[in-house]
N, C-alpha and C positions, 0 to 999 in steps of 0.2 A: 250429294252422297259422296263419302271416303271412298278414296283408291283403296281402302284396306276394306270397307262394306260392298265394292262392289267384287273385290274379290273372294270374298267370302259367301256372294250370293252366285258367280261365276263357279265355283269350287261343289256350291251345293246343288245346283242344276245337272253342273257336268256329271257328276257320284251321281245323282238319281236317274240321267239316262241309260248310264253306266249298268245298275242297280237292275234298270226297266225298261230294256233298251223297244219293250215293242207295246209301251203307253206311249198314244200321239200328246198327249199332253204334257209330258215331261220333255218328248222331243220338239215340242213347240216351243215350251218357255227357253230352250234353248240355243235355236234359232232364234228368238226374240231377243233373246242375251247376245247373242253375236252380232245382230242386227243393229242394235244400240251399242255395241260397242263400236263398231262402225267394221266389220270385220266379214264386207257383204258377198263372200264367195261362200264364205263357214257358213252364214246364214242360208244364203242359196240352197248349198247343198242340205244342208240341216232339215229346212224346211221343206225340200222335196224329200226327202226320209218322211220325215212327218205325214204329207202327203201319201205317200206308199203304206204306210201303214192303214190311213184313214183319208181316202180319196177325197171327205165330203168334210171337214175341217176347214171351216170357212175364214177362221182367224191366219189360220196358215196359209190360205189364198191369197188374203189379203196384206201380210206380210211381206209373202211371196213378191207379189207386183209393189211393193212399198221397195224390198230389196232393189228388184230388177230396174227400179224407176233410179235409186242411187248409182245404180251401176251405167245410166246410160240406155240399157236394153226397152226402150220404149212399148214395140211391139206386145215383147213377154209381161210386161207391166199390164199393157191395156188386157189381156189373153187374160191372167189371173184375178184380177180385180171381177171381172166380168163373171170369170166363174163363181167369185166369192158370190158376187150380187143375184148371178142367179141363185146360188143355193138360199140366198136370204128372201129368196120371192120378190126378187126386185130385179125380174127380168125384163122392166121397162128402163130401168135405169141403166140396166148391162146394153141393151139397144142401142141408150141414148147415146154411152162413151166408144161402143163400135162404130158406129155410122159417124160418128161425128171424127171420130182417130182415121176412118178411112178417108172420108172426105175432108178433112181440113188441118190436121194433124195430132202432135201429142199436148201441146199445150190446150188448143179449141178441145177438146175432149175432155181433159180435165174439170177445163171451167165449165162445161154443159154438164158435166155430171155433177159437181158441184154446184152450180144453181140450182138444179131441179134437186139435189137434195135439200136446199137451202129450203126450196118453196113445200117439201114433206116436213119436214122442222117445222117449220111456221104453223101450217095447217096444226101439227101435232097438238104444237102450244095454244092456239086456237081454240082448240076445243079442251084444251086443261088437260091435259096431258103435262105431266116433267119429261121434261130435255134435259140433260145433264150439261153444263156451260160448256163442256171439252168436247161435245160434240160441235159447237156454235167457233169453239177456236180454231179446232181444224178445218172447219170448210175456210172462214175466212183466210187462215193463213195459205190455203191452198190458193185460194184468191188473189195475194195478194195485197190485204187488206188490214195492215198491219192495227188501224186503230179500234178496227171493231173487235180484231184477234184480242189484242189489250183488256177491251172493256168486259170481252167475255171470259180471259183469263183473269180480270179479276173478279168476275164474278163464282169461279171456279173456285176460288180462294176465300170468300164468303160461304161458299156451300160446303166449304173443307173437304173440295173434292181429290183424291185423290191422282188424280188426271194431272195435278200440278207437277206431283213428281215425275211423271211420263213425260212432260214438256223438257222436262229438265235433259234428259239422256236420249230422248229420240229424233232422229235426223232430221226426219220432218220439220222440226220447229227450230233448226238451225237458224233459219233468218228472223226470229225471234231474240235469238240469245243476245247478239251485240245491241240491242238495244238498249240504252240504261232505266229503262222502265222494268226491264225484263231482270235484271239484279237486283232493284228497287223490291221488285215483288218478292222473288225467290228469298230475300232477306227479313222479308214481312212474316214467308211462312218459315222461317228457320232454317234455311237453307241455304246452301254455298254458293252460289254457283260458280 
């Protein structure tokens, strides 16, 4: 994406908080604009706005502990995530990443929550259920696991999933980006990176 497209989607977010300052959803995407831009205090605060508004905004949860994880703040990371999971009825998975972040720390936490949602995915697709690829990129890149991350980003790009663009701008997938598979692709779908 242009520095001049992403300021003109910065521009139109910020005017419609502006506009609608007590929609959680405009103060989400805003938050989420900040957060991608890498600008993770604005985020922070953005997104507990958000939050106040709409206590049970689970994208904003998860955001939330996405931000606080950039910032270092492990703790507030694991705290938001968790609530996200609970609101989504995935209060075995919130379990998993508390007991596991108390007893072993922030990294073992991650990867337990991430496994066990690996093995909800599996099952899902199991039974014919779609999984959308970009959920299969993030767990592995959470992982570590740059080749499976690859094979499911290209499959992502096969399903002209949208999710690619997300790869492109979110921090998350920073240890993606210097990859030259990761240019390769991005250039496949029309894209700069």
């Amino acid at each position: 994406m242009t520095p001049e497209r992403w300021q003109q989607i910065k521009e139109i977010f910020h005017s419609a908080v502006e506009l609608d300052p007590l929609s959680p959803r405009f103060s989400y995407f805003w938050g989420q604009i900040l957060f991608n831009i890498r600008q993770y205090d604005r985020a922070i605060d953005q997104l507990r706005k958000t939050l106040e508004l709409d206590p049970n905004y689970v994208p904003a949860h998860e955001d939330l502990g996405d931000a606080y994880e950039q910032k270092g703040l492990q703790r507030e990371a694991v705290a938001e995530w968790s609530k996200a999971l609970t609101l989504r009825g995935a209060g075995d998975e919130a379990s998993i990443l508390e007991r596991t972040y108390a007893a072993s720390g922030f990294e073992a936490a991650v990867r337990a929550l991430v496994e066990a949602q690996l093995v909800k995915l599996n099952d899902r697709v199991k039974h014919g259920e779609y999984v959308p690829a970009g959920d299969y990129v993030t767990a592995y890149t959470r992982l570590g696991d740059r080749e499976q991350a690859f094979a499911r980003l290209n499959k992502a790009v096969q399903e002209r999933n949208g999710f690619v663009f997300i790869v492109q701008i979110n921090p998350i997938y920073d240890k993606l980006r210097a990859d030259p598979r990761f240019q390769d692709l991005m250039r496949r779908v029309g894209v700069t990176p």
